[in-house]
RODO-2510 file (C-alpha; in nm, 4 decimals, decimal comma):
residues 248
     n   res          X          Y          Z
     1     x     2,5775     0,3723     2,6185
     2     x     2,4001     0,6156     2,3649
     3     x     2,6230     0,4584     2,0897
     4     x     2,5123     0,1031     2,1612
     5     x     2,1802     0,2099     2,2168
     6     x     2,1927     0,4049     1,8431
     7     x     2,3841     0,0777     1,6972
     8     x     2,0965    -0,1808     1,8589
     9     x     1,8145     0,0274     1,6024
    10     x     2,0224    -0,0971     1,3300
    11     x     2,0484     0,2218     1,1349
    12     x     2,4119     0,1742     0,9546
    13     x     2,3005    -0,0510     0,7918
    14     x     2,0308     0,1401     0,6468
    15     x     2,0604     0,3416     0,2924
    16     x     1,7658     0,5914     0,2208
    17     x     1,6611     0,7121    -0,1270
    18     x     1,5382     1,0217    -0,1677
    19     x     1,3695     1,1200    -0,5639
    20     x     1,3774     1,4596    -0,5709
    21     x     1,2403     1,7161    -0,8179
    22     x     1,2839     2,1066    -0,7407
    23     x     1,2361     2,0135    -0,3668
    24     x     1,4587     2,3300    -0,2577
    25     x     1,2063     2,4459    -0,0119
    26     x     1,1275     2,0679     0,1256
    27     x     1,4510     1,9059     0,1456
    28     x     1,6766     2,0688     0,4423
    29     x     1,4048     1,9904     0,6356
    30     x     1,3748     1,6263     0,5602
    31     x     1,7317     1,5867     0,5835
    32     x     1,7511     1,7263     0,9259
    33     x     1,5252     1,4934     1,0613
    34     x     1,6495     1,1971     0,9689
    35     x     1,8320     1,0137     1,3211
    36     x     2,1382     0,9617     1,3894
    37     x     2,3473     0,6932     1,2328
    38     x     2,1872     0,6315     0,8893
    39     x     2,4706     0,4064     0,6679
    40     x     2,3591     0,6630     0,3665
    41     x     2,1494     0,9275     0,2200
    42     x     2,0932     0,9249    -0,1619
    43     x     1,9221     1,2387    -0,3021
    44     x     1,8852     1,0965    -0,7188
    45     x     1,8105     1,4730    -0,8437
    46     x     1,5581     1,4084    -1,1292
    47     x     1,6673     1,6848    -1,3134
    48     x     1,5875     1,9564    -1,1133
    49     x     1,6250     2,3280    -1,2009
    50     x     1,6870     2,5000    -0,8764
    51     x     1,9272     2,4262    -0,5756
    52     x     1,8052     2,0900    -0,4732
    53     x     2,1889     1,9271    -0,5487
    54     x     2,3229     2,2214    -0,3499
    55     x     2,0815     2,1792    -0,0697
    56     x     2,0999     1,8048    -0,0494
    57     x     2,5306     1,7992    -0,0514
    58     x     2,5390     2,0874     0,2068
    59     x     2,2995     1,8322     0,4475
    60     x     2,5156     1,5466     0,4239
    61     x     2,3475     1,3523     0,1229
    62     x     2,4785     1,1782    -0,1595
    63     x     2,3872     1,3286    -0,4496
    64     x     2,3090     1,1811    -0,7995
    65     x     2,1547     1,3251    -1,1479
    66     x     1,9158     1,1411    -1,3207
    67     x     1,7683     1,4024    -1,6426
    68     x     1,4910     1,1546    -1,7265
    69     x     1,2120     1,2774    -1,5696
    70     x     1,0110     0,9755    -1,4135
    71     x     0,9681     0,9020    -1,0685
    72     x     1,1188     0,4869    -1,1036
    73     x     1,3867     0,6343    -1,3045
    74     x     1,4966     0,8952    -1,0172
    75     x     1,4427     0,6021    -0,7814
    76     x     1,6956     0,3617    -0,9547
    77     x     1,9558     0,6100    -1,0313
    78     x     1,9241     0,6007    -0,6273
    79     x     1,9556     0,2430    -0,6128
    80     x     2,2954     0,2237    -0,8462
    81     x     2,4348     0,4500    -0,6221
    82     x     2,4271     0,2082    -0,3385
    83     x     2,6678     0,0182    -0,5636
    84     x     2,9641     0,2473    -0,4147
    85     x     2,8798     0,2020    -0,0949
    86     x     3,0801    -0,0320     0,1404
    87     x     2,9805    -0,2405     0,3315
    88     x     2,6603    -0,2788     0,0831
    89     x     2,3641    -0,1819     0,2933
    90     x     2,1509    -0,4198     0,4262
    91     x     1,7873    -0,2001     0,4273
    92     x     1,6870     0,0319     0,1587
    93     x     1,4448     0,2655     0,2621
    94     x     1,2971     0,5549     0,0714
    95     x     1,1092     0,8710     0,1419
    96     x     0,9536     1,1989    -0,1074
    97     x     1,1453     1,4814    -0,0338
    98     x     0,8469     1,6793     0,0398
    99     x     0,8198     1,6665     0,4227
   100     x     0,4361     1,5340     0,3937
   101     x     0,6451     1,1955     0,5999
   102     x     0,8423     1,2248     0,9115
   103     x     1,2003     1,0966     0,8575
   104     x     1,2580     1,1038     1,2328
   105     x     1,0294     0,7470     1,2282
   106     x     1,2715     0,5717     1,0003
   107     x     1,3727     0,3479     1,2644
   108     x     1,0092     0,2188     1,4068
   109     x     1,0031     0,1612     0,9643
   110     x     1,2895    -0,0420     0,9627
   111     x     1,2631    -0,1885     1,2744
   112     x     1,0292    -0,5239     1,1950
   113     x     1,3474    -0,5879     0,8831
   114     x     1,6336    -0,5166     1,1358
   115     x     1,4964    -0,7799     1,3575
   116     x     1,3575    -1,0353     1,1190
   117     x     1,0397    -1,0627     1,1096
   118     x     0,9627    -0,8711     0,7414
   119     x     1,1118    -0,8303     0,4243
   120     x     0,9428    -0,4988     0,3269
   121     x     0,7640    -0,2394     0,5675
   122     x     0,4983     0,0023     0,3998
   123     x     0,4490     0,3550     0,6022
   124     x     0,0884     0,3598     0,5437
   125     x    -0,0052     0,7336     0,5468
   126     x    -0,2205     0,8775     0,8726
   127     x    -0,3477     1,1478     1,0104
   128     x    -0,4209     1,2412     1,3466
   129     x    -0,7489     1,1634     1,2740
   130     x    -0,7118     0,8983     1,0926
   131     x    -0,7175     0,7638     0,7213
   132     x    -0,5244     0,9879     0,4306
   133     x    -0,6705     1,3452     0,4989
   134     x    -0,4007     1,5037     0,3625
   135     x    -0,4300     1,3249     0,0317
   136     x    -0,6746     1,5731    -0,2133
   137     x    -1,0246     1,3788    -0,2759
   138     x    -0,8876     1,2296    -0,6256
   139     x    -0,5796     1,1030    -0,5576
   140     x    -0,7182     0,9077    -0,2707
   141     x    -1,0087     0,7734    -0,4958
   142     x    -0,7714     0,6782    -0,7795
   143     x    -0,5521     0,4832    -0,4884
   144     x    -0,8715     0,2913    -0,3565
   145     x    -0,9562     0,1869    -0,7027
   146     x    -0,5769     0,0891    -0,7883
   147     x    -0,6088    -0,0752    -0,4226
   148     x    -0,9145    -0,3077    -0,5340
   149     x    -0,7962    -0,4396    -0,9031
   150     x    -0,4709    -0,5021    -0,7021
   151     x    -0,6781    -0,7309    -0,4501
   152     x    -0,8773    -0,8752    -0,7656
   153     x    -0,5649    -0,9295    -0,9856
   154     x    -0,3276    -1,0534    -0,7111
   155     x    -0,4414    -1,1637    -0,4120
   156     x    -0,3073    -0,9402    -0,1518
   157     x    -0,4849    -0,6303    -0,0088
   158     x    -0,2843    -0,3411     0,0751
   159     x    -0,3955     0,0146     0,2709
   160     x    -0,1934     0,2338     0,0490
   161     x     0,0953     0,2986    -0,1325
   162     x     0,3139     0,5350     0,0598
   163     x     0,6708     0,6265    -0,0833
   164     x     0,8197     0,5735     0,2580
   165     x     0,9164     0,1902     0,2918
   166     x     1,1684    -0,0182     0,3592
   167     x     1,2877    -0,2903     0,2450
   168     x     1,5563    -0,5614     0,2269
   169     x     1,8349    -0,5313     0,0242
   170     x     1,8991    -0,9095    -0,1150
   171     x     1,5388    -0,9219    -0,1346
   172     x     1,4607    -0,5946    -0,3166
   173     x     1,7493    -0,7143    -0,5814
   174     x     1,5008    -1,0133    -0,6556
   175     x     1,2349    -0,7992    -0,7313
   176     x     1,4916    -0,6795    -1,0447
   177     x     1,3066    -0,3533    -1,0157
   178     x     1,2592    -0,1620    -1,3959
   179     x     0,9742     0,1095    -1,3752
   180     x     1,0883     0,4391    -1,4343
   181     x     0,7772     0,6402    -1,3959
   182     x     0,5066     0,6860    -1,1630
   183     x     0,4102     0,2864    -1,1216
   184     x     0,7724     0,2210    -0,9292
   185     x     0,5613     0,1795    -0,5706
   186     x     0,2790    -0,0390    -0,7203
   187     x     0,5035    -0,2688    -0,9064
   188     x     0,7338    -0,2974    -0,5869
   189     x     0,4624    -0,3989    -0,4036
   190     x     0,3094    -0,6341    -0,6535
   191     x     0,6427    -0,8060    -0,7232
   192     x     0,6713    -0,8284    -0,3445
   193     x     0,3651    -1,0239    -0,2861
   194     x     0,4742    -1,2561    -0,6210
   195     x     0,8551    -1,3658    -0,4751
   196     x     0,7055    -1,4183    -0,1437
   197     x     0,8290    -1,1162     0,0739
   198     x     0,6745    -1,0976     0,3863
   199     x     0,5099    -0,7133     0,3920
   200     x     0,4410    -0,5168     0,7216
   201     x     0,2344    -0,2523     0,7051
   202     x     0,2762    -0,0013     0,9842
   203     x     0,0761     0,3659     1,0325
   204     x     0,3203     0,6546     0,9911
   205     x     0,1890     1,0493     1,0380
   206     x     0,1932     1,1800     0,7492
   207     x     0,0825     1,5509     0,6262
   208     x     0,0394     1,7935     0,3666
   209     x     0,3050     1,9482     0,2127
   210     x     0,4158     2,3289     0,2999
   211     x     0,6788     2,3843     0,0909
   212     x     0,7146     2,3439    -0,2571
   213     x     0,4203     2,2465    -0,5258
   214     x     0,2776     1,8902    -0,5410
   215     x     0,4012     1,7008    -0,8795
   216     x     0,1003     1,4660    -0,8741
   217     x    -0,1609     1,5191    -0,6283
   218     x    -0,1976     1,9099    -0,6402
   219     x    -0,3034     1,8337    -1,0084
   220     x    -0,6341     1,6849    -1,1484
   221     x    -0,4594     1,6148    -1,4639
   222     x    -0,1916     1,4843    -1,3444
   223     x    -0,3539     1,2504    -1,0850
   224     x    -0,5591     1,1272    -1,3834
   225     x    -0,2650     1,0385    -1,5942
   226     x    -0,0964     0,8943    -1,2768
   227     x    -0,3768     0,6725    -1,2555
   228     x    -0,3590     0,5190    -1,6219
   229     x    -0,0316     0,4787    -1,5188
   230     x    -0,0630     0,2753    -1,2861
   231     x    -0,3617     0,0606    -1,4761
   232     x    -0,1002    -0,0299    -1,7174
   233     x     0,1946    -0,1300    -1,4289
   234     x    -0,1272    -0,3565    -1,3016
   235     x    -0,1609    -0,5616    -1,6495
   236     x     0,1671    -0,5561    -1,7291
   237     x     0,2632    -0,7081    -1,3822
   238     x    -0,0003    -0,9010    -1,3890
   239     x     0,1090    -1,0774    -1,7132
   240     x     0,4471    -1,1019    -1,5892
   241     x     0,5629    -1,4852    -1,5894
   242     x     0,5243    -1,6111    -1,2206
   243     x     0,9211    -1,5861    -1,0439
   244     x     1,0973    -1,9019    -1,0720
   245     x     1,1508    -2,0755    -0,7549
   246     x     1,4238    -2,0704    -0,5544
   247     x     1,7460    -2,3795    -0,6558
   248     x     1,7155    -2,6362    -0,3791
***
């Protein structure tokens, strides 16, 4: 009966990518929450200099090396792992291997794909009390701003844009993904909302990190270059020829 029950959430089907960057400290504990089940677990090692390959094989993971440091660039060395993997999964979901998200809610995240009613689910990040608390002051200023010229520019208005998603596996192929630094979430999501995916956006807990040091947010500097980052993935998406449609 457990089995079944396990099997009904959908969660062999269901590869997770996880870009990691010296996330010794972080990682055993995001790979020990994860349910039971999961088809795969991808850890695309982004060059890291301490035991984060060590730490993700001994939990189970798949691990892959990607030295070009960029966060898309981790993120699809994740993806052409998948390539090995049979049966192909049908979700791909990813997740920061930071602990600031709870991997133990992957399969509320996956759950509106496994039974057809989206084509990508964003975790939008909550606290208890609500709204992104744990996100310092700028990072969650630069986000509203990227948030608005996103609404301007395209159409759509989104609440965040969380690393942990989901999304379907055909349909994330159509995207033909290519950013290899820190505009990889923002183009998903824009090239979503341009092929026609429908996009849930669910509230997921979400806090700040314990272990490790913050590679964006925990910077000013950083969080500012972050954000010209992801000015550029806006015009350069936004120039983008229009998908063609679909052979009838």
């Amino acid at each position: 009966m457990e089995r079944r029950s396990r099997d009904d959430r959908g969660l062999g089907a269901v590869a997770v990518v996880i870009p990691a960057y010296n996330e010794e400290e972080a990682l055993p504990g995001v790979l020990a929450r994860f349910p039971i089940g999961l088809g795969a677990v991808i850890v695309a090692d982004n060059g890291s200099d301490d035991r984060t390959a060590e730490i993700a094989r001994a939990g189970g993971a798949i691990v892959v090396r990607e030295e070009e440091r960029g966060y898309g660039a981790a993120c699809l060395a994740g993806l052409r792992a998948l390539d090995s993997l049979f049966p192909p999964p049908r979700i791909v979901a990813f997740i920061d291997g930071d602990r600031s998200d709870d991997p133990s809610r992957l399969a509320e995240l996956v759950a509106p794909i496994v039974e057809g009613r989206a084509d990508m689910v964003l975790g939008v990040r909550r606290t208890s009390g609500g709204g992104l608390g744990t996100v310092l002051p700028h990072a969650r200023l630069g986000n509203r701003v990227v948030l608005a010229l996103a609404r301007l520019m395209f159409g759509r208005r989104f609440r965040d844009l969380p690393p942990f998603r989901a999304v379907d596996a055909q349909r994330l192929g159509d995207l033909c993904m290519d950013d290899r630094n820190w505009g990889w979430t923002l183009q998903m999501q824009l090239r979503a909302v341009r092929h026609g995916l429908r996009i849930v956006e669910l509230e997921m807990p979400h806090r700040r990190r314990t272990e490790g040091r913050s590679k964006i947010s925990g910077s000013l500097t950083t969080s500012l270059r972050v954000g010209l980052v992801m000015l550029g993935t806006l015009l350069r998406e936004w120039r983008r020829p229009l998908p063609s449609p679909p052979e009838t």
